[in-house]
N, C-alpha and C positions, 0 to 999 in steps of 0.2 A: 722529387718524391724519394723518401730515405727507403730502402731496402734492408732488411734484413737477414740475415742469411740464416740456413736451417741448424748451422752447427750453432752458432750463439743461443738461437730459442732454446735446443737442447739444452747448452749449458745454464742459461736460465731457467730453466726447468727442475734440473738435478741439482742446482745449486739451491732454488725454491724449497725443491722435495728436504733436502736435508737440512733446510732449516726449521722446517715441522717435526721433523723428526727430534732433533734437537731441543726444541721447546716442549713438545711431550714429553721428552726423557726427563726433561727438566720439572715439567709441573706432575708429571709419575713417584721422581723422585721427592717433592719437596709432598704430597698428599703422601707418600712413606713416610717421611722423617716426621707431619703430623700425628698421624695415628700411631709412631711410636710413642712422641713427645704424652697423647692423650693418655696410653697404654701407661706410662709410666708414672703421670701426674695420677691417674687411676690406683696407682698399688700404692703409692706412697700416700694418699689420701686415704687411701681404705675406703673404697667405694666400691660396696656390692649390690652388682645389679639383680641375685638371686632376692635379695632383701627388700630392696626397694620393688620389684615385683608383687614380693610377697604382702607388702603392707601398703601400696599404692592405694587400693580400697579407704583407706583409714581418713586420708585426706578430702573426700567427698562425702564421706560420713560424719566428720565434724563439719564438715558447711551446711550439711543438711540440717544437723544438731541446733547449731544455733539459731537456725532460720526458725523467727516464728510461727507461731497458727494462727492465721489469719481467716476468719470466718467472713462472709459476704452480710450478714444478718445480726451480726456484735461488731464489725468491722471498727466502727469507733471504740466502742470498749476495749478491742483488742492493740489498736495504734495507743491508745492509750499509757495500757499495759507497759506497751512493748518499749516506748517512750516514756517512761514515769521519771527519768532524773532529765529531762531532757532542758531543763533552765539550766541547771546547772554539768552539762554537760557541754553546752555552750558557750560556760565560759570559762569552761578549762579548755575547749577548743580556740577560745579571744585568747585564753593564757598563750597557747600553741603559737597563734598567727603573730603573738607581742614578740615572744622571743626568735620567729625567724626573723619578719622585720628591724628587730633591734640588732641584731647577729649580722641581717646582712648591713645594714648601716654601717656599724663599726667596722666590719669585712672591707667596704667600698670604700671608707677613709683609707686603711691601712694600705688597702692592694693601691690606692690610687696615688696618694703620699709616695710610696716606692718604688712605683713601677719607671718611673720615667728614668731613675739609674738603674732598674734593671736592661733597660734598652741598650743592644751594642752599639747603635748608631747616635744615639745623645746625651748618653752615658759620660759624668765628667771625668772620670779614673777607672783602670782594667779593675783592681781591685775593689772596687764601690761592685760592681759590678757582678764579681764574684761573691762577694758577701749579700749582697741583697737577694741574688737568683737561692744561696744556699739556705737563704732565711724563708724563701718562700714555699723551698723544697720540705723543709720540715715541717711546716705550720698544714700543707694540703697533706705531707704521706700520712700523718699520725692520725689516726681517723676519732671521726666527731665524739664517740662515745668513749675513744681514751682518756679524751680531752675533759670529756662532762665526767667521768668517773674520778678523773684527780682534782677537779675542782671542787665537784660534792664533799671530797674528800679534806677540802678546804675551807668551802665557805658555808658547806651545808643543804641539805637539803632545798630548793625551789627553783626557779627562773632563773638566778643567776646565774649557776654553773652552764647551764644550757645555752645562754646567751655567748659568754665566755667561748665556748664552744667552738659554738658557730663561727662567731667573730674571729677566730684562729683562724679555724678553716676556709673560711671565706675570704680572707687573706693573701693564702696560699693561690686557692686559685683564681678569683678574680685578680694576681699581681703579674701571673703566667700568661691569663687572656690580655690584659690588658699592654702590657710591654713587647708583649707580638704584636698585639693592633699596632703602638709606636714604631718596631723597627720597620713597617710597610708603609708609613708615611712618605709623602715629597717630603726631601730634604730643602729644595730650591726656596721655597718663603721662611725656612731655617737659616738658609746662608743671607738670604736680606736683609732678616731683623738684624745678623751678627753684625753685618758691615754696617749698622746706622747703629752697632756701639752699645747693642742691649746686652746685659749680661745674661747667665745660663737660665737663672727662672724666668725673667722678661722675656726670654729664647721660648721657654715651655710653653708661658701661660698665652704668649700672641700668636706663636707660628705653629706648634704640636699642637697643644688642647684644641682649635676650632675643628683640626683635621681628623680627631679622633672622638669625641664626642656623642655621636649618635651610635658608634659601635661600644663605648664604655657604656651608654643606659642600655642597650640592648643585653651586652652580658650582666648587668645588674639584675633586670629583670629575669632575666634565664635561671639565675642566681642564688635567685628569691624563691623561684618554684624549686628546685631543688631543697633550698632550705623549708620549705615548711614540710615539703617529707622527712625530710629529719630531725626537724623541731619533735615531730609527733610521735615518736619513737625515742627520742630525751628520758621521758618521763618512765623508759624502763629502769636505768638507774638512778631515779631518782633528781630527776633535773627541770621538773615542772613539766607544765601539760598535760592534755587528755593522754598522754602512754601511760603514764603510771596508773591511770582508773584502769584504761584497758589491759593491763598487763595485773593488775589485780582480778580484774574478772574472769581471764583466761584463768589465774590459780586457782580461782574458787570453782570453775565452772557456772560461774553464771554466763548462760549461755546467750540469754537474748539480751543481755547489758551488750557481750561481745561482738552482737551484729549491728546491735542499735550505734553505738558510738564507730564501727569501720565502713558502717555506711554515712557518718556525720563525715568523719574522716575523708573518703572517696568521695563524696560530694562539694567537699569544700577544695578540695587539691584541684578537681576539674572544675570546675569555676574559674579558681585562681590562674590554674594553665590557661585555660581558654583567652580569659581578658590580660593577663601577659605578653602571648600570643601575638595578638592581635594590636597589641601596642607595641611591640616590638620589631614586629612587621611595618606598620605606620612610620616608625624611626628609622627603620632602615629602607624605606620608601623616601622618605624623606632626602636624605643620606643620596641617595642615586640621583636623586631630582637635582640637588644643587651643584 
């Protein structure tokens, strides 16, 4: 039977005590150095919360604005109404769901084409390696709407630019998710293909690609739901899609065009999440099983 004596417990004890102590001072300290960090991103943003007080009100007063009137007794008349471009707001909404879909396509080529020299582990030169992570760095910082405002600016007003866009963006980071997935692979069925003599893509396509597979369509998917929120928002500067109706209607105040087409909007994005979802899950169910 081990024994302990009362002077040890003590010291364990005081030694216990002052490593709470210590950790307090520490997360005391670091919830300081936040609420300066906020205090100071605060003055430099010019954010007044006397202001935003003041006109908070304004915000539930345009939701209520646009919210139709809807009668129990015309109720059809009134959906009607409220709904009158509604063919053709659907298919500026297909416009929408074309150019995420195409956007992430071209996105899932590109990140997938390069990710495997972005990998440190099966990367064939330091340098490939650097150039490729640098090339992915700039395609995800530059954001979507830089991208579709210099394209419009090139190819013109519609779908294209917005596609272009995307397919940048999606690039970027579908090249960062995926080249992580690769550097967490076994190496072990890598160093077997090598020793029976396969060279570096015969390397990727037998021993990487089976290993990473259901995590590459998982962030695709993931990918895809982001992008059609941003497809739908394209069409502020002019890059096709239901944004540009809706960012027309907000100028004009047409008020029930603007609920009519952000409820088209919101109901199609949660569709799309949901059955993504649950396909993504099934893949990475999948994924676990084998």
């Amino acid at each position: 039977m081990v024994t302990i004596s009362t002077e040890r417990v003590v010291l364990h004890q005081a030694h216990y005590r002052a490593a709470q102590r210590a950790k307090r001072a520490q997360t005391l300290l670091g919830l300081v150095v936040l609420v300066l960090l906020i205090a100071v991103a605060a003055r430099v943003g010019e954010v007044d919360l006397a202001k935003l007080a003041r006109n908070i009100w304004r915000f539930p007063a345009y939701i209520a604005e646009i919210m139709p009137t809807l009668r129990w007794a015309t109720l059809g008349a009134d959906l009607a109404e409220w709904y009158w471009g509604l063919g053709y707001w659907l298919r500026k909404l297909g416009e929408t769901l074309l150019i995420a879909y195409v956007g992430t396509i071209l996105g899932l080529a590109g990140g997938f084409s390069l990710c495997f020299f972005a990998a440190r582990n099966v990367t064939p030169a330091g340098w490939v390696l650097f150039v490729t992570r640098r090339y992915f760095e700039f395609c995800r910082t530059v954001p979507e709407l830089v991208f579709a405002l210099i394209f419009v600016i090139a190819f013109g007003l519609g779908p294209v630019p917005g596609v272009l866009a995307i397919a940048i963006h999606t690039t970027g980071a579908l090249g960062k998710q995926f080249y992580e997935v690769v550097e967490n692979i076994d190496m072990n069925p890598l160093d077997g293909v090598k020793a029976a003599g396969a060279t570096w893509i015969e390397t990727m396509r037998f021993a990487a690609l089976p290993q990473v597979m259901s995590n590459f369509a998982s962030y695709t998917l993931l990918r895809f739901e982001i992008n059609v929120r941003g497809a739908a928002i394209m069409g502020f500067v002019g890059a096709g899609g239901i944004g540009q109706d809706l960012l027309e209607a907000v100028r004009k105040f047409y008020y029930s065009d603007v609920s009519a087409m952000l409820l088209l909007i919101v109901a199609t994005v949660m569709i799309i999440d949901m059955a993504t979802e649950r396909l993504r899950h099934y893949l990475i169910g999948l994924e676990q099983r084998s």
